[in-house]
LODRENDREN-37935 format. One record per residue (C-alpha): residue number from 1; chain; x, y, z. Coordinates in Angstrom, 3 decimals, padded with zeros to 6 digits. Example, Ala and Ser with C-alpha at 12.3 -4.5 7.8 and 13.67 -1.06 7.14 Angstrom:
// residues 2
ATOM     k   c          X          Y          Z
ATOM     1   A    012.300   -004.500    007.800
ATOM     2   A    013.670   -001.060    007.140
***
This chain:
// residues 428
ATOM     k   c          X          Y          Z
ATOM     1   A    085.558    052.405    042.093
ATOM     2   A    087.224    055.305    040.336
ATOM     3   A    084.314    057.313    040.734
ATOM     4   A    083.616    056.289    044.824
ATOM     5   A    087.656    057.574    044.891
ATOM     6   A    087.297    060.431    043.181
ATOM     7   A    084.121    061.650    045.371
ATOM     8   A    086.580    060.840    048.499
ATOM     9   A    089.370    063.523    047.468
ATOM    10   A    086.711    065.950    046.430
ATOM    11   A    084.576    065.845    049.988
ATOM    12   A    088.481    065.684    051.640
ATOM    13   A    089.050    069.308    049.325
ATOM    14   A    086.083    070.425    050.081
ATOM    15   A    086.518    069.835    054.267
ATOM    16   A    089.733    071.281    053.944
ATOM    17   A    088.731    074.596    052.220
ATOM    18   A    085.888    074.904    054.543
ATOM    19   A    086.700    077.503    057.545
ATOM    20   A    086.839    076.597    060.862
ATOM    21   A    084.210    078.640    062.803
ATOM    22   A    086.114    080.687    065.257
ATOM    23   A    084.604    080.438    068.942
ATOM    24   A    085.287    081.704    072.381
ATOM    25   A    085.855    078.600    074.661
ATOM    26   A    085.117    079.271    078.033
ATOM    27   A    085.420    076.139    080.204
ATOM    28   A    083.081    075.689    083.233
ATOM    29   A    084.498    073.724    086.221
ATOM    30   A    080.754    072.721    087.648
ATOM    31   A    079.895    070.797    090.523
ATOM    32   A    076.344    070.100    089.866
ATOM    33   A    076.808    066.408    091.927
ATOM    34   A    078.435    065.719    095.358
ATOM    35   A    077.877    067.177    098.756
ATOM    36   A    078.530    071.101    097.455
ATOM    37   A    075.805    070.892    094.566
ATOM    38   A    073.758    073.146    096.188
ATOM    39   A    076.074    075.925    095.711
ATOM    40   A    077.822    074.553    092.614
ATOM    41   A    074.310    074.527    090.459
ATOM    42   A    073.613    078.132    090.755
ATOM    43   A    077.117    078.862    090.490
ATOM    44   A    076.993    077.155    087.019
ATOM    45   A    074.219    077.914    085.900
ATOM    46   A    074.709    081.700    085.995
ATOM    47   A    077.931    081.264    084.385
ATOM    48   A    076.541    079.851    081.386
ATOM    49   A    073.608    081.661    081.321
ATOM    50   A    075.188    084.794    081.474
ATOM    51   A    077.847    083.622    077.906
ATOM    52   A    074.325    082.750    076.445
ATOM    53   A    072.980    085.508    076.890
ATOM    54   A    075.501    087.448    074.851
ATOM    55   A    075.137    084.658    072.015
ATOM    56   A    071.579    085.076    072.136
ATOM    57   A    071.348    088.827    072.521
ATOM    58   A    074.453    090.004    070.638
ATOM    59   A    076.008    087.437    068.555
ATOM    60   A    078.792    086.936    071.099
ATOM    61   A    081.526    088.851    071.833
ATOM    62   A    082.743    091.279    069.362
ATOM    63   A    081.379    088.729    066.505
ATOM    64   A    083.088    085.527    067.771
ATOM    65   A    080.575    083.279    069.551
ATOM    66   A    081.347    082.068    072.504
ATOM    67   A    081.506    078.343    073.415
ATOM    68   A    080.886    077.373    077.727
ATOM    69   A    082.030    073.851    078.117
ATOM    70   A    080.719    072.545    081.146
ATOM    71   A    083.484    069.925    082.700
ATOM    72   A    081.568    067.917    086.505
ATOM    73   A    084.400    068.010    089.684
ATOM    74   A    081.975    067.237    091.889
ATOM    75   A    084.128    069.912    094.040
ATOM    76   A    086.728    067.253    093.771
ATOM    77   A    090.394    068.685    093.315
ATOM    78   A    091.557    065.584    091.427
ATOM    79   A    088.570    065.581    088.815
ATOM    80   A    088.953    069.176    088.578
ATOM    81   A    092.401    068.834    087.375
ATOM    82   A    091.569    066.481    085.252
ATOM    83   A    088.793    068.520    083.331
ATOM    84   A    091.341    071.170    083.559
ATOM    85   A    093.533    068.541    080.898
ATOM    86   A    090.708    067.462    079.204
ATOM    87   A    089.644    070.836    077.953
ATOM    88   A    092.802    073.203    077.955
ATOM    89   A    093.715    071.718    074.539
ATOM    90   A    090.196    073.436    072.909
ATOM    91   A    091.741    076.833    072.672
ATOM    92   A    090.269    077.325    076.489
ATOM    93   A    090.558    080.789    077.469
ATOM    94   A    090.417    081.468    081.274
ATOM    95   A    089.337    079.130    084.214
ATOM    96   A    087.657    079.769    086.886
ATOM    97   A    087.471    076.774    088.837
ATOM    98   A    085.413    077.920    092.037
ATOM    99   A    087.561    076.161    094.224
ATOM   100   A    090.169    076.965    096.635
ATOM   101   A    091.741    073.597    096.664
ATOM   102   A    091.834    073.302    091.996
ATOM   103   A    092.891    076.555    092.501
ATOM   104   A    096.202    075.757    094.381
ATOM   105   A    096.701    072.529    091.981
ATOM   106   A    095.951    074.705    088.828
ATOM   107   A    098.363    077.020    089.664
ATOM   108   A    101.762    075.937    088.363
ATOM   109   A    099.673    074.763    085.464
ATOM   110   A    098.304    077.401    083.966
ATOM   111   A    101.408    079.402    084.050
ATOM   112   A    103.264    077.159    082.636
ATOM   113   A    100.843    076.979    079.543
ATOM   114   A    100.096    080.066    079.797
ATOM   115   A    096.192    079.990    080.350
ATOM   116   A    095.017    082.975    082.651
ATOM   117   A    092.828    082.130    085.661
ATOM   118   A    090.660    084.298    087.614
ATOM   119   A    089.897    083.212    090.902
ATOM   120   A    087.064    086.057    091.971
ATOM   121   A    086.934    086.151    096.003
ATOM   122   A    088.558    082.770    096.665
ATOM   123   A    091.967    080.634    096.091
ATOM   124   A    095.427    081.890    096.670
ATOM   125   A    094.876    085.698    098.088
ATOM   126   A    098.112    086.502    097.469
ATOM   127   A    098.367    085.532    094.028
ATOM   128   A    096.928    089.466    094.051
ATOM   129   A    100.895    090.137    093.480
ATOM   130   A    101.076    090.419    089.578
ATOM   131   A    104.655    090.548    090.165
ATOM   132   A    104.805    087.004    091.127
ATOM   133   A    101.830    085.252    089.601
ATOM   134   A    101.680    085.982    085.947
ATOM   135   A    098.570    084.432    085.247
ATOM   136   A    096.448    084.287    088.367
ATOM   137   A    094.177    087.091    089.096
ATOM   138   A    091.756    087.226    091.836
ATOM   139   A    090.353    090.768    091.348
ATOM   140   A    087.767    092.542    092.540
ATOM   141   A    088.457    091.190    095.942
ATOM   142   A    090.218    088.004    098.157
ATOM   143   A    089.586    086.258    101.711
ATOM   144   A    092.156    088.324    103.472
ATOM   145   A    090.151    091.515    102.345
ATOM   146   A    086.718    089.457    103.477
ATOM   147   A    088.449    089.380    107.279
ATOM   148   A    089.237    092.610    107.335
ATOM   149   A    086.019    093.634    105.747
ATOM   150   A    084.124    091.610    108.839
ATOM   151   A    086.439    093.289    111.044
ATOM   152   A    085.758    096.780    109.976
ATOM   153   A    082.264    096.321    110.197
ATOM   154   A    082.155    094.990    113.655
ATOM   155   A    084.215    098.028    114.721
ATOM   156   A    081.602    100.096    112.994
ATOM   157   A    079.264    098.415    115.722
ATOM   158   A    081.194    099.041    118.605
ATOM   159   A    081.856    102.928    118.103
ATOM   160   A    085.502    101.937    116.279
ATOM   161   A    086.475    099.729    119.720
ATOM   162   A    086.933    095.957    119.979
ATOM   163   A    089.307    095.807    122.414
ATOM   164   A    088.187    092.805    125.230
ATOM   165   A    085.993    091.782    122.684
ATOM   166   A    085.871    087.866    121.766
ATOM   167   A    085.498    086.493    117.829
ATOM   168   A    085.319    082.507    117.539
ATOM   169   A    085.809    081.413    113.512
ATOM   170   A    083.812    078.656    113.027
ATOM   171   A    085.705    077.204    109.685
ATOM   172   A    085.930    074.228    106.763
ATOM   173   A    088.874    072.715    107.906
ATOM   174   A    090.850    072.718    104.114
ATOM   175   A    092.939    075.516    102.472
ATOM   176   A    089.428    077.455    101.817
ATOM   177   A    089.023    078.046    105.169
ATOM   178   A    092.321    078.402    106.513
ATOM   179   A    092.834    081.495    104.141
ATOM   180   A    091.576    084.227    106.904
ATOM   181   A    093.151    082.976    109.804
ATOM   182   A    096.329    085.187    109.044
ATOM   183   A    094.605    088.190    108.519
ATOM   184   A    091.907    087.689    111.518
ATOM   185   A    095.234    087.205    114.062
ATOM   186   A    097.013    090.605    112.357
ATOM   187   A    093.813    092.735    112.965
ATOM   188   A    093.275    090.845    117.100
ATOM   189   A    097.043    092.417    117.669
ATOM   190   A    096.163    095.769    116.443
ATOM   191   A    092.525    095.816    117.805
ATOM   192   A    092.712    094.114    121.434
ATOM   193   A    089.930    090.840    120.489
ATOM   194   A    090.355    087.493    121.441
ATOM   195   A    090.696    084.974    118.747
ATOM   196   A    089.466    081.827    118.777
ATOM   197   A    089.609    079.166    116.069
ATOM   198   A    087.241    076.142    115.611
ATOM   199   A    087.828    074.139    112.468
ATOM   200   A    084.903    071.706    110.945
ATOM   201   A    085.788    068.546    108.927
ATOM   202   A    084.345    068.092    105.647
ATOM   203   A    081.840    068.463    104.719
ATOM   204   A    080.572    069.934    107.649
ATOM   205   A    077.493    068.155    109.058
ATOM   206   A    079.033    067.458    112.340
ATOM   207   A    079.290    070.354    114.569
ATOM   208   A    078.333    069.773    117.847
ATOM   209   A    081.159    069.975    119.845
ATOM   210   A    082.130    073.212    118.109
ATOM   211   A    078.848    074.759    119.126
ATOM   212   A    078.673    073.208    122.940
ATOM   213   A    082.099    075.144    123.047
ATOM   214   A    080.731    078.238    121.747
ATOM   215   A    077.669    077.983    124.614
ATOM   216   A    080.183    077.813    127.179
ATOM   217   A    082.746    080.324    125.941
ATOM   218   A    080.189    082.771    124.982
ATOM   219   A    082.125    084.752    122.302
ATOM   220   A    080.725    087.901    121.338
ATOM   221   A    081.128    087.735    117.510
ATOM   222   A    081.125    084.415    115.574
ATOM   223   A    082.189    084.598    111.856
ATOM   224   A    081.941    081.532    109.713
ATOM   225   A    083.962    080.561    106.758
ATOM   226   A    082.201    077.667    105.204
ATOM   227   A    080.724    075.768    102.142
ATOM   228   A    077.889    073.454    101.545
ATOM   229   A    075.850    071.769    104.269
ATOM   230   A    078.097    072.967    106.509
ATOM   231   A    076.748    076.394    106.514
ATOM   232   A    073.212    075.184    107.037
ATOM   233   A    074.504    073.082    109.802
ATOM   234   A    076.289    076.095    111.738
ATOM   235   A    073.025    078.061    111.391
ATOM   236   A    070.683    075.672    112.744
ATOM   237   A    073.115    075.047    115.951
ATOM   238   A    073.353    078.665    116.712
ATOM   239   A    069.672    078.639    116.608
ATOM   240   A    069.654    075.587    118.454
ATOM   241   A    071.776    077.242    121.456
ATOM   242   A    070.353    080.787    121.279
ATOM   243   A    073.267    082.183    119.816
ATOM   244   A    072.306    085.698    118.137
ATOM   245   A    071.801    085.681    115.135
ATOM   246   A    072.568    089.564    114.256
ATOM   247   A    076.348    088.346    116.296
ATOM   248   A    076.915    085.667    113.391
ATOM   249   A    078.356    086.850    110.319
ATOM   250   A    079.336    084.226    107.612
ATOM   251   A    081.925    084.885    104.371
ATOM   252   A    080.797    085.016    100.986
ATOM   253   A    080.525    081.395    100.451
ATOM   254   A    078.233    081.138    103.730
ATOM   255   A    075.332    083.555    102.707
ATOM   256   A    073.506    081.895    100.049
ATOM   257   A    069.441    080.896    100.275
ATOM   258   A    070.412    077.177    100.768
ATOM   259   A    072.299    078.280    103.720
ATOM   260   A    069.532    079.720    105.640
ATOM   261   A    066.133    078.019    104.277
ATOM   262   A    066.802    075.235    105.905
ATOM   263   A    066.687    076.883    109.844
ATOM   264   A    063.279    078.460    108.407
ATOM   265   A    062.680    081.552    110.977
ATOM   266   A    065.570    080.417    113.383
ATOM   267   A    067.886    082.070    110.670
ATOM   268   A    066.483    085.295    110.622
ATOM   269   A    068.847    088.110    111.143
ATOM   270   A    072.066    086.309    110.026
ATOM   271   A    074.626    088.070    108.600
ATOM   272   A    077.204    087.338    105.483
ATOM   273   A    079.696    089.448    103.423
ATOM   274   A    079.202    089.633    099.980
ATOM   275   A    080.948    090.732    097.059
ATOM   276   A    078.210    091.204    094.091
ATOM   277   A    074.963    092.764    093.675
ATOM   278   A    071.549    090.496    095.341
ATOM   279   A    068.666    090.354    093.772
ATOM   280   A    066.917    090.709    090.538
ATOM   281   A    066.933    094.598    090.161
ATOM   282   A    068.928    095.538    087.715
ATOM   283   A    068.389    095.521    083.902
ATOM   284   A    070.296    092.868    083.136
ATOM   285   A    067.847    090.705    084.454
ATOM   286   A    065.312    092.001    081.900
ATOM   287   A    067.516    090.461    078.904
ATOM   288   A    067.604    087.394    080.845
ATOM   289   A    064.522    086.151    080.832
ATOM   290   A    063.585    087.727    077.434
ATOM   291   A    066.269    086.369    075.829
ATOM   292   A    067.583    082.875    077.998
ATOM   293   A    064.245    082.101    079.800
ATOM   294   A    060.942    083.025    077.456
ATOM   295   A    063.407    080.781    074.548
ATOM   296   A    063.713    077.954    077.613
ATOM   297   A    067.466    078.497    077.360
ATOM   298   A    068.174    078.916    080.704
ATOM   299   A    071.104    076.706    082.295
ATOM   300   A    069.511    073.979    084.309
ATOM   301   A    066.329    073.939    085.820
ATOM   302   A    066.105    077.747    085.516
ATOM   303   A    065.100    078.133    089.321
ATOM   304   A    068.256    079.637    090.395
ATOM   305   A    067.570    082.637    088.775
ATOM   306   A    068.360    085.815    090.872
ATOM   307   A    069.718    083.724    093.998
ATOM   308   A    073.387    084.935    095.526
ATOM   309   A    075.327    082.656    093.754
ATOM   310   A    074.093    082.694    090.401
ATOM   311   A    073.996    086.774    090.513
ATOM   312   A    078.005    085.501    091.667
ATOM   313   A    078.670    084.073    088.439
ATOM   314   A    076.857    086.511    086.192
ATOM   315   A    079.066    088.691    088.012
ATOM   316   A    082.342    086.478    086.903
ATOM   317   A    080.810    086.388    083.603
ATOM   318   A    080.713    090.319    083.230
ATOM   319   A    084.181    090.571    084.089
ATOM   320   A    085.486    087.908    081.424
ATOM   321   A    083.312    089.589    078.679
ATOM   322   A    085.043    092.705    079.700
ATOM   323   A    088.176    091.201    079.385
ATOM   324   A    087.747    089.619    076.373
ATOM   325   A    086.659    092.957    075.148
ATOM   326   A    089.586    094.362    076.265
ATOM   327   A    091.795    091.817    074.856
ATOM   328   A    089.738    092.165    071.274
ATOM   329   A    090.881    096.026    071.659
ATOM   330   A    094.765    095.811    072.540
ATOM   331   A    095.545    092.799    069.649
ATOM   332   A    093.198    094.033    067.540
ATOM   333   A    091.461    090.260    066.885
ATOM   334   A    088.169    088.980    067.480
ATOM   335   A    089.321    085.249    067.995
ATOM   336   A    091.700    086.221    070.669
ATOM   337   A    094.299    083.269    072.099
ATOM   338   A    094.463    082.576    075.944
ATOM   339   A    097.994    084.827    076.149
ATOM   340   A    095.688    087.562    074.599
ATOM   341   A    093.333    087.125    077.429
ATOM   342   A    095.611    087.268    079.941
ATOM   343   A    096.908    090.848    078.474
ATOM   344   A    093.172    091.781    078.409
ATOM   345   A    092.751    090.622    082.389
ATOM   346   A    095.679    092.758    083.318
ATOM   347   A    094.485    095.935    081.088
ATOM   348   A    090.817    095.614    083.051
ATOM   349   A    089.658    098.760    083.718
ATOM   350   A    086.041    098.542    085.297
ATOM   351   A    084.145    101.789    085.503
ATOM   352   A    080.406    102.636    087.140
ATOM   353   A    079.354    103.747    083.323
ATOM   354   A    080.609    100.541    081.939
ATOM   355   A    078.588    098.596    084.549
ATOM   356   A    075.210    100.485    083.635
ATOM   357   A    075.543    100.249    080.217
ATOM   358   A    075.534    096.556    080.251
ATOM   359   A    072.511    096.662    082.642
ATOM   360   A    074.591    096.096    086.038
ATOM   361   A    074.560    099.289    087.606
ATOM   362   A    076.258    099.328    091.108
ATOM   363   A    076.241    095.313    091.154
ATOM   364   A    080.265    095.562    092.114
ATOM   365   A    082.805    098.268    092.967
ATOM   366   A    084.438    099.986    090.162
ATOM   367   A    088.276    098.987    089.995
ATOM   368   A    091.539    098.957    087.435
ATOM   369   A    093.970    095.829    087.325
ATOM   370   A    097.460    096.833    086.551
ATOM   371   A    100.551    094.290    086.234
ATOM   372   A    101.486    094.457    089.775
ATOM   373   A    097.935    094.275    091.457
ATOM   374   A    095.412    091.423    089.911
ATOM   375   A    093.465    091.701    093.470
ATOM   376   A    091.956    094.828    092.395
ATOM   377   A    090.148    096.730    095.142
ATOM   378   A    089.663    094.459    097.739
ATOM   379   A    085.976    095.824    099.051
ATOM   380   A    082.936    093.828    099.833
ATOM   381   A    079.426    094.933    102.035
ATOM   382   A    077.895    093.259    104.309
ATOM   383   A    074.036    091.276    103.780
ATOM   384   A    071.467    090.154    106.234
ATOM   385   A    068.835    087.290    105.939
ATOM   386   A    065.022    088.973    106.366
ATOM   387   A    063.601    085.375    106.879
ATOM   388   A    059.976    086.392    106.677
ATOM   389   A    060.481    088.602    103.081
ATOM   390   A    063.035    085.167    102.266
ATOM   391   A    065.585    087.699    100.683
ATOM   392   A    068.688    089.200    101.416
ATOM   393   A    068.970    092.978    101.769
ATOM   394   A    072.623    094.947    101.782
ATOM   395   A    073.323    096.137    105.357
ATOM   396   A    076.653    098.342    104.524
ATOM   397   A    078.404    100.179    101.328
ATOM   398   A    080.884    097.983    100.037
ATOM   399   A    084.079    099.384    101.504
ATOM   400   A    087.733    098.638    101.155
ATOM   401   A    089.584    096.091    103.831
ATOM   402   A    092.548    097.308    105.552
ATOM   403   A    095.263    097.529    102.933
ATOM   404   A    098.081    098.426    105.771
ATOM   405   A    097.495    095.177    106.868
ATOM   406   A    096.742    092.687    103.946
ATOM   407   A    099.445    094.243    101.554
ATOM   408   A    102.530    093.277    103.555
ATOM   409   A    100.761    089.733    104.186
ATOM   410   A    100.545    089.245    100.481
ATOM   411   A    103.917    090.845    100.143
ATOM   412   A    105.040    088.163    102.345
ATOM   413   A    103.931    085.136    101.203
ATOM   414   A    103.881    085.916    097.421
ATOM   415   A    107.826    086.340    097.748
ATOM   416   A    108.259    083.535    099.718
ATOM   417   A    106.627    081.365    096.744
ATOM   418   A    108.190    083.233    094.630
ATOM   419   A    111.498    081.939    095.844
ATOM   420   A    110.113    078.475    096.778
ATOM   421   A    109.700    078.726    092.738
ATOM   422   A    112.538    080.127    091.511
ATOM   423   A    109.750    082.742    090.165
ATOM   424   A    111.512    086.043    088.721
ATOM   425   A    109.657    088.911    089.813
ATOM   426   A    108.094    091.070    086.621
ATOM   427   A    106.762    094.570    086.137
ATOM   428   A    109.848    096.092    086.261
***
């Protein structure tokens, strides 16, 4: 008995002397299930990949391993607030929930514990105002600058003139796809088009009324802001009523492969912003497969590979390992505490050398985020579908949107939460 006790208090010594292995927890807010899996897989799975492949290839992040723990929303705001509590008590660093609607719900939240989250080309666009949201950051780019964006490329078409010209938004009819509504009825005033909105319930798969409207109205333009089968749907109905194809230009959540695979031919010559770099040309993709695929480590099935949305998240993840860097640099730690990362997201300086050196040359816009602007540049290009080649080629240089017109919009309704809030501005 003495002997069974005296084992006990020497493996509880033992336990207690023993280290704790620091790790970088990254959470992953994936929705692999439900009726937006086909964008939420490769949107996880390049995530991950891309935090393995620096565990794999480097030993982490400047020695500290990091940790991806993979929470299933099924794209559902209440379960994504919920992984949100189950996993901000593991020392989680940033979150990045890919959704408009946990985005809004996670946003009192994280400030108040003080967690940063980076919302890249979605959520709250003008939580862009560092001044007001401490912890939010949606740099390189938002929805307001994806209108304008559209816009400025449509004016490219039509020698800098869109005056008498007509622009239906097909959109999901939540807070996702309400976001460029704003910012598409600023630029009609200043540029003469006529604006005409047509929302789609979730999730999407019944359209038809929308598109007998468009047959009859015969707008010029249609831009889509949609997720998920609805995207698919839209495409096939414009094909179905002989809309143009090269006249249809979807955001950069409607421009994925399972958007326009499913119309086969019919989608050919369809049109969608985009934010990142497509394809599989860059080095980076090298150290993926030597590295995450040839060890059958990749996230998955390890078919998504290469696709929009998984080059999206690899994206995402290059911009949190250049945080954390960052953060590792200013505090002068390895194992660096969510408060550190948020100094390290607001320090972000992203240059064209520091893109090519970790193998991602020209796969985003260079761009600094200071305490008053976490939006960062606010540019984005525009892709088209080649259906025959099944790829998507760039079309346009990314270029900025038109800052005269989203900066007092963001001015606007950042201050008016901020006094909604009782939110004291900062920077000063």
């Amino acid at each position: 008995m003495k002997l069974t006790k005296l084992a006990a208090i020497a493996t509880a010594a033992l336990t207690m002397a023993t280290p704790v292995l620091a790790e970088l927890v990254i959470p992953s807010l994936s929705y692999r299930t439900g009726p937006y899996a086909a964008g939420g897989i490769p949107l996880a799975d390049g995530y991950a990949d891309y935090f393995h492949l620096l565990n794999e290839r480097d030993g982490g992040i400047g020695g500290v391993m990091v940790n991806v723990i993979e929470c299933e929303t099924g794209y559902n705001t209440e379960k994504g607030v919920e992984c949100y509590e189950a996993t901000k008590g593991e020392g989680a660093l940033v979150y990045q929930p890919l959704s408009t609607g946990m985005t809004y719900q996670l946003i009192p939240k994280v400030t108040a514990d003080g967690i940063p989250l980076h919302t890249m080309g979605y959520g709250r666009t003008s939580a862009a105002n560092g001044e007001v949201f401490s912890n939010v950051f949606n740099y390189p780019t938002n929805y307001w600058d994806a209108a304008s964006v559209a816009v400025n490329y449509l004016l490219d078409e039509n020698e800098g003139d869109l005056n008498g010209k007509s622009i239906a938004l097909v959109y999901h009819n939540s807070a996702y796809g309400k976001e460029p509504i704003r910012t598409l009825e600023a630029l009609a005033e200043i540029h003469g088009y006529d604006l005409t909105l047509l929302p789609v319930d979730h999730p999407g798969q019944e359209q038809k009324s929308q598109w007998l409207q468009i047959r009859r109205e015969r707008p010029d333009y249609v831009v889509m802001w949609g997720f998920g089968v609805m995207n698919a749907v839209a495409i096939q109905e414009a094909a179905n009523i002989r809309f143009p194809m090269e006249n249809f230009i979807g955001a950069w959540w409607s421009g994925a492969e399972h958007d326009v695979l499913p119309a086969g031919a019919d989608s050919d010559g369809y049109k969608a912003l985009t934010m990142n770099g497509l394809g599989m040309d860059y080095p980076i993709f090298d150290d993926i497969q030597t590295y995450i695929v040839d060890r059958g480590l990749a996230s998955g099935a390890g078919d998504q590979i290469g696709t929009v949305l998984y080059n999206r998240t690899i994206y995402a993840g290059f911009l949190t390992h250049m945080a954390i860097l960052k953060a590792q640099e200013i505090h002068g730690v390895a194992d660096i505490t969510p408060s550190m990362m948020r100094d390290g997201m607001e320090a972000l300086v992203i240059t064209d050398e520091m893109m090519a050196e970790h193998g991602m040359a020209g796969f985003g816009p260079a761009f600094e985020v200071t305490c008053e602007n976490h939006g960062g540049p606010g540019m984005g290009a525009v892709s088209q579908w080649d259906a025959t080649a099944q790829t998507w080629n760039l079309i346009s240089e990314f270029s900025e949107s038109d800052k005269d017109v989203i900066n007092p919009l963001i001015e606007e309704d950042s201050l008016a939460y901020a006094a909604e809030n009782d939110i004291e501005l900062r920077c000063n």
